[in-house]
N, C-alpha and C positions, 0 to 999 in steps of 0.2 A: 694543553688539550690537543694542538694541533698535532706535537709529536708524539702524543698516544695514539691517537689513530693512526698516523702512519705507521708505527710498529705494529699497529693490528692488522695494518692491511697486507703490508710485508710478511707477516704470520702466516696470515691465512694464505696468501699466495704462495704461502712453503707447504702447504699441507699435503702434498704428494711425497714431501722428505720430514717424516716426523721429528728426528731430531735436531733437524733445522729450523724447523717452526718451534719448536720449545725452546732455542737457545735465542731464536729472534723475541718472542712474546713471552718466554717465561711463567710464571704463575699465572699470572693476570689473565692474559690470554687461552689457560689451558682451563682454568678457572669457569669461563666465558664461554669457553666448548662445551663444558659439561652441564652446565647450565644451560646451553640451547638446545641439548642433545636431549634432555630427560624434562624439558619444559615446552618446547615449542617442537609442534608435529612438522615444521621443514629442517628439524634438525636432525632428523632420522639418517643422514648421509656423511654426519660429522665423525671423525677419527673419534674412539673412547678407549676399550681396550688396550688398542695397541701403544696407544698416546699415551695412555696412566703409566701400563709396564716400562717403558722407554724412560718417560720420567723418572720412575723410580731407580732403573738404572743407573741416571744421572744424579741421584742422591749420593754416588758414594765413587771415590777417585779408583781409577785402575790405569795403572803404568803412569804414563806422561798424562793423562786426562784427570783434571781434581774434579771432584763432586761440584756441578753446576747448580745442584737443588737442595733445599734443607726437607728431611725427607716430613717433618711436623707441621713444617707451614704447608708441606703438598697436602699431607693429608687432609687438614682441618680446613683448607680452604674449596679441595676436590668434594670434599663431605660436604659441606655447606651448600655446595654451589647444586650438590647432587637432590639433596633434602627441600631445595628453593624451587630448582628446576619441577621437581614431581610436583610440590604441592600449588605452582603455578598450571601444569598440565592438570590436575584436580578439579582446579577452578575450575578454569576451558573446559573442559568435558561436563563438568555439573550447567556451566552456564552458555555454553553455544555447541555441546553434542547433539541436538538433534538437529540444529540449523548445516552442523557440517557432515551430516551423514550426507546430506541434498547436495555437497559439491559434488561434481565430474572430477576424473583424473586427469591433473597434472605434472610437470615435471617434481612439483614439492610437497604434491601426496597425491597418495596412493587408495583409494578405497581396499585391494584385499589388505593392505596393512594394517588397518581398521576393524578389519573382519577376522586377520587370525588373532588381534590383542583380546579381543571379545572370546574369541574359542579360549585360548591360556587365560584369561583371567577366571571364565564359566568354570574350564577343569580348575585350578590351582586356588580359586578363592582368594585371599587374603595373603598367601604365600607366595601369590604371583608376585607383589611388590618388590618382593626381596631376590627369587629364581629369575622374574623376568632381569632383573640388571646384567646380568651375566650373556644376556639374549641379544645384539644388537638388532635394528629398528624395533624390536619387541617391545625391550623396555622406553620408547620412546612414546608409546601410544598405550601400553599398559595404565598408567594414573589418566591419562585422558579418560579411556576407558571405565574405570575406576569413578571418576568424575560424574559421567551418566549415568552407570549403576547405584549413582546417593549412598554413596559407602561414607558412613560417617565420619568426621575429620579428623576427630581424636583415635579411632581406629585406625585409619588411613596414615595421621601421622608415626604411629608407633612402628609396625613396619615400612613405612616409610623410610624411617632414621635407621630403623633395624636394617636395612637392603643398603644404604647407603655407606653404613658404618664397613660391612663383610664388602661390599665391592670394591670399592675405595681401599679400604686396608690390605683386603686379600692381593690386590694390583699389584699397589705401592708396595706389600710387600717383594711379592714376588720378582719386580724387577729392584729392588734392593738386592736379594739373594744371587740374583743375575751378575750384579754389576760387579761382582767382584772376584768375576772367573773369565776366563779365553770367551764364551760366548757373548760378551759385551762387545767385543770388539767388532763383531758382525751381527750392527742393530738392523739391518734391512734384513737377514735370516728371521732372527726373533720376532721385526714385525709381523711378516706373513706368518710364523709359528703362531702369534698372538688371533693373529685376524682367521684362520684354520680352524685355531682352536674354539673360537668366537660363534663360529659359525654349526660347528662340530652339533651340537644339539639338534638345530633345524635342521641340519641332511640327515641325521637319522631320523626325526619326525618325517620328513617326506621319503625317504625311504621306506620305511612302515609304511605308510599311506599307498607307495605307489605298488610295494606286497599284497596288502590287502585287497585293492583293487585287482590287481594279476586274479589275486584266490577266487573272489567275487563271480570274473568273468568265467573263470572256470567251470565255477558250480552254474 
């Protein structure tokens, strides 16, 4: 027990070099991300994205580098841990959402994050489950969300699994198909490409927004 935790704290103390944290923690530990990332609202700041792609990269050897991951056990374990994470933030938001609307902002939440999960889940409905995972902090506070609005469990679960299954795969895929060209070789490029990408939706949402407004003042 004592040398699990040390390798998780070792882990996490890499989390500024994603592929260093994956080769220190491994499954277990990326497992344990995903799970605080899409279950507990102070994990809205954890590596997902870029950390899944990367992964997946590592599922498959190129040049002198053999495949560190089996890319089935990533899956099935990053899905899991995705599908536990949500229906843990479900609870939380059906059983202490209106006690934590009354907190103040701290370093490990945020009330507008609170408030745009509320705006995307009001537009997206039920679809939010699945769009928001692709959203980082989005999908963090999405099923909290969710939680409050008494979205019944067995609907809740079904895209639940459905959002878990496409992020999770679509990831692991894609840094599969990564790893076994020249751009593997430059995983700190492909992070920030991942984390750009990641983000790509909310600056055009606030870019719209800050149009609109421009147009607004005009009229």
């Amino acid at each position: 027990m004592e040398h699990w935790f040390n390798t998780l704290k070792e882990a996490l103390r890499s989390m500024s070099d994603v592929e260093e944290m994956i080769k220190i923690g491994g499954v277990p530990v990326m497992t344990l991300i995903v799970f605080a990332e899409t279950g507990l609202l102070f994990g809205f700041f954890l590596p997902g994205d870029s950390m899944i792609v990367v992964a997946g990269i590592l599922t498959i050897a190129n040049g002198e580098r053999p495949a560190l991951l089996d890319p089935w056990t990533l899956f099935l374990a990053l899905t899991t841990a995705g599908i536990v994470g949500n229906e843990l933030g479900r609870w939380l938001g059906a059983k202490f959402g209106e006690h934590v609307e009354q907190w103040e902002d701290g370093w490990l939440y945020k009330r507008r994050y609170l408030e745009a999960a509320r705006a995307y889940y009001a537009e997206k409905g039920a679809n939010s489950l699945v769009l928001a995972r692709f959203i980082p902090v989005i999908r963090t506070f999405v099923p909290f969300v969710a939680g409050m609005g008494r979205m019944p469990p067995r609907r809740f679960l079904v895209w639940n699994v459905a959002g878990a299954v496409l992020w999770i795969g679509s990831l692991v895929l894609l840094g599969h198909l990564i790893g076994g060209t020249p751009l593997a070789k430059n995983l700190g490029l492909v992070t920030l490409g991942v984390i750009f990408l990641s983000f790509l939706p909310v600056l055009i949402k606030a870019g719209r927004a800050w149009l609109n407004a421009r147009r607004g003042t005009r009229t």
